[in-house]
mmJSON file of the N, C-alpha and C atoms, coordinates in Angstrom:
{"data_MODEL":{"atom_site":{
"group_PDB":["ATOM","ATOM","ATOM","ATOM","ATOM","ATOM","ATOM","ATOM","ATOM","ATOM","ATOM","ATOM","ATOM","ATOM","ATOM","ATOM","ATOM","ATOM","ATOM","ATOM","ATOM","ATOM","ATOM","ATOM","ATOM","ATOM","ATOM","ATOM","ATOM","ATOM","ATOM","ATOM","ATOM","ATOM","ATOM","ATOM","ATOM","ATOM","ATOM","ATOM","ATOM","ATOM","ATOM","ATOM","ATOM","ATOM","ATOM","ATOM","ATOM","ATOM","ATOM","ATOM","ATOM","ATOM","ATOM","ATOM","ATOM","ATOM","ATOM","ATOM","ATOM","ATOM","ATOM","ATOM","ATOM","ATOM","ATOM","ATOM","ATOM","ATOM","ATOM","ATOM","ATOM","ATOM","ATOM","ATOM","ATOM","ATOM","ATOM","ATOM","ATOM","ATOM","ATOM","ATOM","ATOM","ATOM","ATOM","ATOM","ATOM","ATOM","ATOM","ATOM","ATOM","ATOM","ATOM","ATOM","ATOM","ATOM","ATOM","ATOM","ATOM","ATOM","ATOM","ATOM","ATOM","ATOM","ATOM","ATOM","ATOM","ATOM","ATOM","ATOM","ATOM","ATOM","ATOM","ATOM","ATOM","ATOM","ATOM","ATOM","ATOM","ATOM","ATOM","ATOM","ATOM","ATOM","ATOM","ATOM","ATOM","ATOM","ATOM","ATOM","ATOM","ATOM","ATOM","ATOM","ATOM","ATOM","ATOM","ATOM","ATOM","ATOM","ATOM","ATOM","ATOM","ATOM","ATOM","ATOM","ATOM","ATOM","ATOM","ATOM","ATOM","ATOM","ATOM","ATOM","ATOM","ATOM","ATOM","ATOM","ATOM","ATOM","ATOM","ATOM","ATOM","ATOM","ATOM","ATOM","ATOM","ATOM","ATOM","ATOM","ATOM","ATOM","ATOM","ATOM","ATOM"],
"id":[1,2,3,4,5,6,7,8,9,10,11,12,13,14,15,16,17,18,19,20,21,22,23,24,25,26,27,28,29,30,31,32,33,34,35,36,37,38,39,40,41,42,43,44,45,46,47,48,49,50,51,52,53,54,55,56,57,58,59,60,61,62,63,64,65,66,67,68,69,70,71,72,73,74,75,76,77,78,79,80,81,82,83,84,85,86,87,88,89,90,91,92,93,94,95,96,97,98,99,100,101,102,103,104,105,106,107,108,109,110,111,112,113,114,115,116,117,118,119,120,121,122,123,124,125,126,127,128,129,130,131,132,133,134,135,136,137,138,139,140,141,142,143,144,145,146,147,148,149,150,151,152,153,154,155,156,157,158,159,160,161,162,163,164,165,166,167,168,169,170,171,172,173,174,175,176,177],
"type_symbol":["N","C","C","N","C","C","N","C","C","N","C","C","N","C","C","N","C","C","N","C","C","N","C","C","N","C","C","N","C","C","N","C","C","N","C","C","N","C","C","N","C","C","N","C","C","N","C","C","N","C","C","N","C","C","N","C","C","N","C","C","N","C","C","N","C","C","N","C","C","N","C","C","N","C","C","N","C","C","N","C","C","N","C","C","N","C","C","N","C","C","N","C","C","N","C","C","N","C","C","N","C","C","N","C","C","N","C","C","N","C","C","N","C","C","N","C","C","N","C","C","N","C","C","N","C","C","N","C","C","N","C","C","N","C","C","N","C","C","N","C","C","N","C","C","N","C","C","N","C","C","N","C","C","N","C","C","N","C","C","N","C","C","N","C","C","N","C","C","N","C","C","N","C","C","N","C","C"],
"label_atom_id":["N","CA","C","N","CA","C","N","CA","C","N","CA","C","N","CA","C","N","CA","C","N","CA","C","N","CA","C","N","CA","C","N","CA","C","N","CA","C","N","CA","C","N","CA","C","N","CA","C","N","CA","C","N","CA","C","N","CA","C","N","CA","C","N","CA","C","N","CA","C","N","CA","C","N","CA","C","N","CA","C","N","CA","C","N","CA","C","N","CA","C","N","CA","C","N","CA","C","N","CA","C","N","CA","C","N","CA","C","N","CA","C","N","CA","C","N","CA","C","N","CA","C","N","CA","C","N","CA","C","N","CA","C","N","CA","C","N","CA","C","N","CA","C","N","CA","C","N","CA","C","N","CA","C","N","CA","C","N","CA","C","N","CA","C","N","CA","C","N","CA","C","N","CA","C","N","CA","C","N","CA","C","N","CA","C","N","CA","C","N","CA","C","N","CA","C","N","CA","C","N","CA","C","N","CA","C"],
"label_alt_id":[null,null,null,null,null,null,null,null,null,null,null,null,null,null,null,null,null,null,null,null,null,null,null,null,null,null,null,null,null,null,null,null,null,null,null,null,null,null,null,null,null,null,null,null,null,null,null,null,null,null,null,null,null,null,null,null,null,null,null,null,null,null,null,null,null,null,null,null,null,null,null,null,null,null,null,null,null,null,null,null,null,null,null,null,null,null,null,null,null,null,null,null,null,null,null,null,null,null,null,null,null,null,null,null,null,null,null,null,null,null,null,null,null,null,null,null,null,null,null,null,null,null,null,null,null,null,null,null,null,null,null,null,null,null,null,null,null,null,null,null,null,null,null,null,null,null,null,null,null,null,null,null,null,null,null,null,null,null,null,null,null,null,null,null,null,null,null,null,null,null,null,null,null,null,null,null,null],
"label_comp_id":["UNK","UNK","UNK","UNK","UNK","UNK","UNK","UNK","UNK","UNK","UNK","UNK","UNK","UNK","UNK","UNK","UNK","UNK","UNK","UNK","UNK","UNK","UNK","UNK","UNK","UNK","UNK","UNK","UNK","UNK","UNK","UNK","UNK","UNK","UNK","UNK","UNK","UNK","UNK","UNK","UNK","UNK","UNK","UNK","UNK","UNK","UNK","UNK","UNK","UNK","UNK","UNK","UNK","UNK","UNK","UNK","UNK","UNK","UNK","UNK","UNK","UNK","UNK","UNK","UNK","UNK","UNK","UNK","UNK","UNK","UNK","UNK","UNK","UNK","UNK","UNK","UNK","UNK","UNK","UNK","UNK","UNK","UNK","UNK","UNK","UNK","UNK","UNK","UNK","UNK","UNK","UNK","UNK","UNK","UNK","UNK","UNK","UNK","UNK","UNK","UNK","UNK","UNK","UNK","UNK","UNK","UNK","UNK","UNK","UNK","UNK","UNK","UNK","UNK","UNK","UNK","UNK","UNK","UNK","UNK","UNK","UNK","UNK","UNK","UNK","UNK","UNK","UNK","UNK","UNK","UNK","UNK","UNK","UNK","UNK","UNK","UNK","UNK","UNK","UNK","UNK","UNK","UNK","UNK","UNK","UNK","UNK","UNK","UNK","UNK","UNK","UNK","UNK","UNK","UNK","UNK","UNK","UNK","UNK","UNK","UNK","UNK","UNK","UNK","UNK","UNK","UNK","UNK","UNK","UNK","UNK","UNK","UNK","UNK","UNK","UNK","UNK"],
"label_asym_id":["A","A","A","A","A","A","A","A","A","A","A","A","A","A","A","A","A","A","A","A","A","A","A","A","A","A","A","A","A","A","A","A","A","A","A","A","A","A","A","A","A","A","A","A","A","A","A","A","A","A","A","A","A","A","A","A","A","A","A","A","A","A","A","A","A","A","A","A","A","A","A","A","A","A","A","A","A","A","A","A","A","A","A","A","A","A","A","A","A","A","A","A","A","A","A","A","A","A","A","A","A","A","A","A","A","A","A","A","A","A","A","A","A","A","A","A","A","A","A","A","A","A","A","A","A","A","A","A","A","A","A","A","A","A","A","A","A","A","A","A","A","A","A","A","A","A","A","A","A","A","A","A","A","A","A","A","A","A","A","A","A","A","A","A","A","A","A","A","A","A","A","A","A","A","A","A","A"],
"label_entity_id":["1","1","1","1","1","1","1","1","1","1","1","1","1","1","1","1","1","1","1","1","1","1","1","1","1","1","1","1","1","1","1","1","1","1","1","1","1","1","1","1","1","1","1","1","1","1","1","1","1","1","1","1","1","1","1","1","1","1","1","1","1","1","1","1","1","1","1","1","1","1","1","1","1","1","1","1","1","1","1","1","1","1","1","1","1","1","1","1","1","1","1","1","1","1","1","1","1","1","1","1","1","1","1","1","1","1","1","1","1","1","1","1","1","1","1","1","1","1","1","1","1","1","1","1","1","1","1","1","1","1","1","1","1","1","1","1","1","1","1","1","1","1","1","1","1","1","1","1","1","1","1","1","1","1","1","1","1","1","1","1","1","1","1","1","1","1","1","1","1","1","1","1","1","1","1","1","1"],
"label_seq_id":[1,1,1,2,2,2,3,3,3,4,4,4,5,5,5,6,6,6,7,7,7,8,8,8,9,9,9,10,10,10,11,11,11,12,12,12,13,13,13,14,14,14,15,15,15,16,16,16,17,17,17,18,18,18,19,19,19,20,20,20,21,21,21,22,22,22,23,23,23,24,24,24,25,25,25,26,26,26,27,27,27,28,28,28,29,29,29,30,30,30,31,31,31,32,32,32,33,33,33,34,34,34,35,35,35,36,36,36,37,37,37,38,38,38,39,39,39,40,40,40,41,41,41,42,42,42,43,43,43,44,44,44,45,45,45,46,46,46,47,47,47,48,48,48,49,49,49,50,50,50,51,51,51,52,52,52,53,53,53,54,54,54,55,55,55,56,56,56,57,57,57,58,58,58,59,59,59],
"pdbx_PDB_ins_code":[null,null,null,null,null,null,null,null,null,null,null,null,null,null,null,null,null,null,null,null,null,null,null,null,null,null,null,null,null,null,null,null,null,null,null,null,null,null,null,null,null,null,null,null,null,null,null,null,null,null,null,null,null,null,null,null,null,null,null,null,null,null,null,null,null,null,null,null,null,null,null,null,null,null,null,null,null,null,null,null,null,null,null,null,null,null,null,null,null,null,null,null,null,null,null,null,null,null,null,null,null,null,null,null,null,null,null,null,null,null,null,null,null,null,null,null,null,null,null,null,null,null,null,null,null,null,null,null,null,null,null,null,null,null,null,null,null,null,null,null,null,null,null,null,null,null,null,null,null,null,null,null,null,null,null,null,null,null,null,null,null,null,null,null,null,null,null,null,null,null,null,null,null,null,null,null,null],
"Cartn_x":[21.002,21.437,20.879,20.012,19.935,20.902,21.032,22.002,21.378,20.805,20.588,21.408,21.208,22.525,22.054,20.734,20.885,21.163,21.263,22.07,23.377,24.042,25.371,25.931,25.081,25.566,25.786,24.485,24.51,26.114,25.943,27.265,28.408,28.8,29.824,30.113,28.545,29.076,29.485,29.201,29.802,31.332,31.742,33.656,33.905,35.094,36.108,36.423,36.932,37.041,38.533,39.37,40.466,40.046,39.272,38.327,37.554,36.825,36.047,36.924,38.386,39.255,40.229,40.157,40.735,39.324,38.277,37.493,36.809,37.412,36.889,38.413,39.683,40.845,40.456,39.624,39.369,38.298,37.471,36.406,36.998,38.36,38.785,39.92,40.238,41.091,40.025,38.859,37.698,37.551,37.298,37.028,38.213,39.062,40.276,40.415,40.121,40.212,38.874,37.971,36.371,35.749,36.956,36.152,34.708,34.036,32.806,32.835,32.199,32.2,31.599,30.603,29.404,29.92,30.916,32.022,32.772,32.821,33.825,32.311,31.773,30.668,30.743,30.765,30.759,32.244,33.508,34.527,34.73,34.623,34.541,34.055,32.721,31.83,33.004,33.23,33.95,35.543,35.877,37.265,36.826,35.952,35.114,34.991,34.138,33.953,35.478,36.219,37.241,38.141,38.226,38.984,37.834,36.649,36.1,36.536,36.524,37.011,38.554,39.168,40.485,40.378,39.586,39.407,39.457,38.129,37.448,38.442,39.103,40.343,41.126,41.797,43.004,42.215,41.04,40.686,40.687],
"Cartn_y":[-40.093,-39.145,-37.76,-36.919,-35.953,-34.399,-34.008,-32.866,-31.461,-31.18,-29.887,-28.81,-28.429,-26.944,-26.236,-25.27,-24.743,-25.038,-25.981,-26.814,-26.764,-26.775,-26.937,-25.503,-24.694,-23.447,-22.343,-22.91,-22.505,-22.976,-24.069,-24.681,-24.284,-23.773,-23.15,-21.586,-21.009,-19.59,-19.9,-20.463,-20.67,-20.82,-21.313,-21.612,-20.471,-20.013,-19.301,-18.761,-17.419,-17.558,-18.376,-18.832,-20.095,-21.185,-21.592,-23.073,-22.727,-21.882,-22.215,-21.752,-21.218,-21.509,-22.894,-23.713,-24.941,-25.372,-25.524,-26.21,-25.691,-24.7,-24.513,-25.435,-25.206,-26.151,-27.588,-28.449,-29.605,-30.331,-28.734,-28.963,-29.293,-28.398,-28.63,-29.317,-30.67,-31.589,-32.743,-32.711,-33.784,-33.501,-32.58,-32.501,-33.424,-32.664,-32.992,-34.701,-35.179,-36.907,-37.657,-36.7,-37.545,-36.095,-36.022,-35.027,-35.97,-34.2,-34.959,-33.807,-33.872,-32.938,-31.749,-31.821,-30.578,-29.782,-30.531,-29.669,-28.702,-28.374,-27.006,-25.477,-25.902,-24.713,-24.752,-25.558,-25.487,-25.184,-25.606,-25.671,-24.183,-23.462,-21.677,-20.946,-21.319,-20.738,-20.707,-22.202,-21.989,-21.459,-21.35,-20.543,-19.208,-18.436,-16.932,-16.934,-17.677,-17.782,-17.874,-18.604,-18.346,-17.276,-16.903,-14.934,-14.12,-14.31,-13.452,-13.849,-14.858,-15.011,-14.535,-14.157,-13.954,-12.677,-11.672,-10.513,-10.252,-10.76,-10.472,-10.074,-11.536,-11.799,-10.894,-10.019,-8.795,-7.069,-7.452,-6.381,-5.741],
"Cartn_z":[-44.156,-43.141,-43.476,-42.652,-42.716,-42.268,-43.155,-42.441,-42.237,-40.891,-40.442,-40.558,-41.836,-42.172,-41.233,-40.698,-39.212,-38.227,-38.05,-36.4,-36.777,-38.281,-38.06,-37.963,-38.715,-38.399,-37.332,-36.78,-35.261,-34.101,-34.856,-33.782,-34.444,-35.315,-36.071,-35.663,-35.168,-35.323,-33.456,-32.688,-31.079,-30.948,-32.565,-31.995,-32.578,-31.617,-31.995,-33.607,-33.763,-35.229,-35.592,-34.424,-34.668,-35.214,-34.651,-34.576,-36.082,-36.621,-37.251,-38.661,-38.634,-39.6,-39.784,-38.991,-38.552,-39.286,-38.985,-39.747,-40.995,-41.553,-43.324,-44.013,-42.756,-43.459,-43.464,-42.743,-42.529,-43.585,-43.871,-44.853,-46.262,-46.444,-47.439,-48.331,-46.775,-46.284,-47.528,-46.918,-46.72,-48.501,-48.988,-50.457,-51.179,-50.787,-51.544,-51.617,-49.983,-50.529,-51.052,-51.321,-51.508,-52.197,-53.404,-54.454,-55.398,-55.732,-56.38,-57.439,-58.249,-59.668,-59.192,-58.753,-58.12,-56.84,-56.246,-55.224,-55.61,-56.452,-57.502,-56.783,-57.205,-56.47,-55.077,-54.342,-52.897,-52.449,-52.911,-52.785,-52.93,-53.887,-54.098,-53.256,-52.345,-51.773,-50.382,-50.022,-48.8,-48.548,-50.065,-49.743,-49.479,-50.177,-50.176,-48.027,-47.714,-46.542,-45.59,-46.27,-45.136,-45.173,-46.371,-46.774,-45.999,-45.703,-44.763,-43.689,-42.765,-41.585,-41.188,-42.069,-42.488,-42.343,-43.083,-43.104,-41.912,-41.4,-39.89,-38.694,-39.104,-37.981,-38.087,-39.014,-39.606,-38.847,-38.793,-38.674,-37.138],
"occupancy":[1.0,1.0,1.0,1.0,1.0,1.0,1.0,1.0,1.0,1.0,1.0,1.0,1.0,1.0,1.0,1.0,1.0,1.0,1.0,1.0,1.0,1.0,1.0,1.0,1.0,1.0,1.0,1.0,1.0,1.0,1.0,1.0,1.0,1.0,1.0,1.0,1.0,1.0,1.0,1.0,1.0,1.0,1.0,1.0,1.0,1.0,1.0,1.0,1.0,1.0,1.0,1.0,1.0,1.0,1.0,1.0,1.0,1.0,1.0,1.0,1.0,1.0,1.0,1.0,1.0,1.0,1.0,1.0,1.0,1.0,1.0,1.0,1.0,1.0,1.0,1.0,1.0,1.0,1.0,1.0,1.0,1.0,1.0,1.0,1.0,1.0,1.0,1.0,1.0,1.0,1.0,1.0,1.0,1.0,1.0,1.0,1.0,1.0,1.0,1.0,1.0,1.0,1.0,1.0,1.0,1.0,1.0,1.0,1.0,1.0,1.0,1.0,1.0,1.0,1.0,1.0,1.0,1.0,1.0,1.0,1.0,1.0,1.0,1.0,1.0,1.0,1.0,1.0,1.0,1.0,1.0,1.0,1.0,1.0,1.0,1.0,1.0,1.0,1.0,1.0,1.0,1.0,1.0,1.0,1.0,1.0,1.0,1.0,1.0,1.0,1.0,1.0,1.0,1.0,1.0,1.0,1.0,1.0,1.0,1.0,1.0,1.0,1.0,1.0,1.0,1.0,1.0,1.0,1.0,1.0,1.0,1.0,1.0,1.0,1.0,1.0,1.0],
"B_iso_or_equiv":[0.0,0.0,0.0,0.0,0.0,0.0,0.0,0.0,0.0,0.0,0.0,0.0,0.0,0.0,0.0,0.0,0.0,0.0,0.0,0.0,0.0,0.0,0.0,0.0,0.0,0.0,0.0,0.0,0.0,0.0,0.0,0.0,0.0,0.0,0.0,0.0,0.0,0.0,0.0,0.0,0.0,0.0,0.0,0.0,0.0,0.0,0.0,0.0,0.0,0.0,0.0,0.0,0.0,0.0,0.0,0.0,0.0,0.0,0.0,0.0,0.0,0.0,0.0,0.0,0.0,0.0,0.0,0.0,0.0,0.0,0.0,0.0,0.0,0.0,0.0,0.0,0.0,0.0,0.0,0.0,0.0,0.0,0.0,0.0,0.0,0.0,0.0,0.0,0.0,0.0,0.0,0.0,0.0,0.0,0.0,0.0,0.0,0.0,0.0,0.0,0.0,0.0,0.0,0.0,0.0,0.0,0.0,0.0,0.0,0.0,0.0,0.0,0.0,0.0,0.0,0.0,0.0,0.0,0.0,0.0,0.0,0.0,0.0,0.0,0.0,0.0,0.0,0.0,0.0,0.0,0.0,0.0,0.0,0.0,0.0,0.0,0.0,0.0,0.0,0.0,0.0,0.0,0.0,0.0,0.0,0.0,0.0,0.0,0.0,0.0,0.0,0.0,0.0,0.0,0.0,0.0,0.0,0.0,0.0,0.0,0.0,0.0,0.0,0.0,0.0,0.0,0.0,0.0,0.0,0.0,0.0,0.0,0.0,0.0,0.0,0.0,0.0],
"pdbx_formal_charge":[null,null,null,null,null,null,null,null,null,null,null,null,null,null,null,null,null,null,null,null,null,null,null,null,null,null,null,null,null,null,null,null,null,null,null,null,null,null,null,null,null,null,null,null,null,null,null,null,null,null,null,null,null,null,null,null,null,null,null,null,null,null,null,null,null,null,null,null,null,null,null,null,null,null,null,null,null,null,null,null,null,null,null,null,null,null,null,null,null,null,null,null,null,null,null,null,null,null,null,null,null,null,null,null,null,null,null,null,null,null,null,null,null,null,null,null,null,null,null,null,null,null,null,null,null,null,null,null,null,null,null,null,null,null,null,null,null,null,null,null,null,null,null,null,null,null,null,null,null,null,null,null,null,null,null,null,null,null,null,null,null,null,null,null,null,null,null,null,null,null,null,null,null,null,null,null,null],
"auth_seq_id":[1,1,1,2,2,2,3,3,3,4,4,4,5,5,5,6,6,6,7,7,7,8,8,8,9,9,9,10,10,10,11,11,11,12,12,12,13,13,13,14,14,14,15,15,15,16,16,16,17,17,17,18,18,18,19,19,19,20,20,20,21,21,21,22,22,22,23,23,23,24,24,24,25,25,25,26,26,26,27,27,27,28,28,28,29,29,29,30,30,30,31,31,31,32,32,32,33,33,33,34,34,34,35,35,35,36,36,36,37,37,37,38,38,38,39,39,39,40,40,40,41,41,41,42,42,42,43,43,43,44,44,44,45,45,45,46,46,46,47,47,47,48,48,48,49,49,49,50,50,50,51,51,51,52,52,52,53,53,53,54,54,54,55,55,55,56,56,56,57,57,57,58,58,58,59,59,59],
"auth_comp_id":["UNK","UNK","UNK","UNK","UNK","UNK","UNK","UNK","UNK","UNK","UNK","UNK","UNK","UNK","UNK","UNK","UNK","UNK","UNK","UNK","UNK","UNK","UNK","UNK","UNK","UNK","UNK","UNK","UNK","UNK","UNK","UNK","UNK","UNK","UNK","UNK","UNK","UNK","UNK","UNK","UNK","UNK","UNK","UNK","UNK","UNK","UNK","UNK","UNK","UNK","UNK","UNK","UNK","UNK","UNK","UNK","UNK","UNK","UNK","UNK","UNK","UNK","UNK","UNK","UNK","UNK","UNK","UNK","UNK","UNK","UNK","UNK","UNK","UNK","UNK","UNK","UNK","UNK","UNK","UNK","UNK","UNK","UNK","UNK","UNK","UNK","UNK","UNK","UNK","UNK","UNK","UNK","UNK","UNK","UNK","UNK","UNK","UNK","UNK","UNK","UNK","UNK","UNK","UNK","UNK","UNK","UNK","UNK","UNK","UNK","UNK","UNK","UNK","UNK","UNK","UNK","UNK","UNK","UNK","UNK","UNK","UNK","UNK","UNK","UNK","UNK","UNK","UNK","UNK","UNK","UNK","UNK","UNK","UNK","UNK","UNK","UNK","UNK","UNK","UNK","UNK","UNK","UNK","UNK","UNK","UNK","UNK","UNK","UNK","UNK","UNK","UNK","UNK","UNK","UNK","UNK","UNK","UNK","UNK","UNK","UNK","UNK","UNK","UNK","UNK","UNK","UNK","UNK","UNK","UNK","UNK","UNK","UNK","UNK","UNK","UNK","UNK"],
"auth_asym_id":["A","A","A","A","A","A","A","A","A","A","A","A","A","A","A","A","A","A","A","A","A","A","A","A","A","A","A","A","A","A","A","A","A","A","A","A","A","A","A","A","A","A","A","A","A","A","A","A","A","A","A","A","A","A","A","A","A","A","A","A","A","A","A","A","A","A","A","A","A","A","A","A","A","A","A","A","A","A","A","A","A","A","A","A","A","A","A","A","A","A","A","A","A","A","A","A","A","A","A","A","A","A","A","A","A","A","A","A","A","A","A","A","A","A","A","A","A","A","A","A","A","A","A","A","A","A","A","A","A","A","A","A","A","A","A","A","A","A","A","A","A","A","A","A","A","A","A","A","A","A","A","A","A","A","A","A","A","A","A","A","A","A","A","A","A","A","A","A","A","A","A","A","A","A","A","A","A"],
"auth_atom_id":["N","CA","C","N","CA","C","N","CA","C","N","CA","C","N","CA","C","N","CA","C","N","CA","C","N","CA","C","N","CA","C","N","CA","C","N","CA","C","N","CA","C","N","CA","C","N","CA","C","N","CA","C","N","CA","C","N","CA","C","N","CA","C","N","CA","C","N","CA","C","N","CA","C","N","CA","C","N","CA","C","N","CA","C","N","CA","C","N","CA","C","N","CA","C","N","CA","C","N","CA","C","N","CA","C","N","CA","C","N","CA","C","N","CA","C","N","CA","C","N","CA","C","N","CA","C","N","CA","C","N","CA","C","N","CA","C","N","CA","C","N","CA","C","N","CA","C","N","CA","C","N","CA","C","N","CA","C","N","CA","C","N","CA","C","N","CA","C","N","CA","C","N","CA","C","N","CA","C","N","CA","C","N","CA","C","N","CA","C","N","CA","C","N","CA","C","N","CA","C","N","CA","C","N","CA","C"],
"pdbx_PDB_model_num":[1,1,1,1,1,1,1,1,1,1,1,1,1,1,1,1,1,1,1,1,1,1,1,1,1,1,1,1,1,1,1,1,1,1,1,1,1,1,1,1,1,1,1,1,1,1,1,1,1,1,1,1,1,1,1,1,1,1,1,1,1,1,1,1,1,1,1,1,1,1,1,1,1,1,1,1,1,1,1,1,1,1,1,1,1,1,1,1,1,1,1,1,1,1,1,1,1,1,1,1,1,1,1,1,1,1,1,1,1,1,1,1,1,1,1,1,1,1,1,1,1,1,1,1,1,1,1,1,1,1,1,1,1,1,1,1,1,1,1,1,1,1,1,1,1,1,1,1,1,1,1,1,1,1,1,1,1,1,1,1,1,1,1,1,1,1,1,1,1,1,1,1,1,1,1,1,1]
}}}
């Protein structure tokens, strides 16, 4: 399977900043039942990302 990180991102920045905090929670639904060792770096990156959307949203 190939995964187009610009196609997904593109379609990420179109939802809502509701929607695209519903899905950093879903992202980190999905870790939690199908952890991998090398997910501790990605797992950090996307909590960082959702305290910005968080920010965003407060502001």
């Amino acid at each position: 399977m190939v995964i187009k990180i610009a196609e997904i991102s593109q379609d990420i920045d179109t939802l809502t900043e509701e929607a695209q905090i519903l899905l950093l929670d879903f992202i980190q639904l999905l870790k939690k039942r199908y952890p991998k060792p090398e997910n501790q770096l990605i797992e950090n990156e996307m909590e960082n990302e959702k305290q910005n959307l968080e920010k965003q949203d407060n502001q």
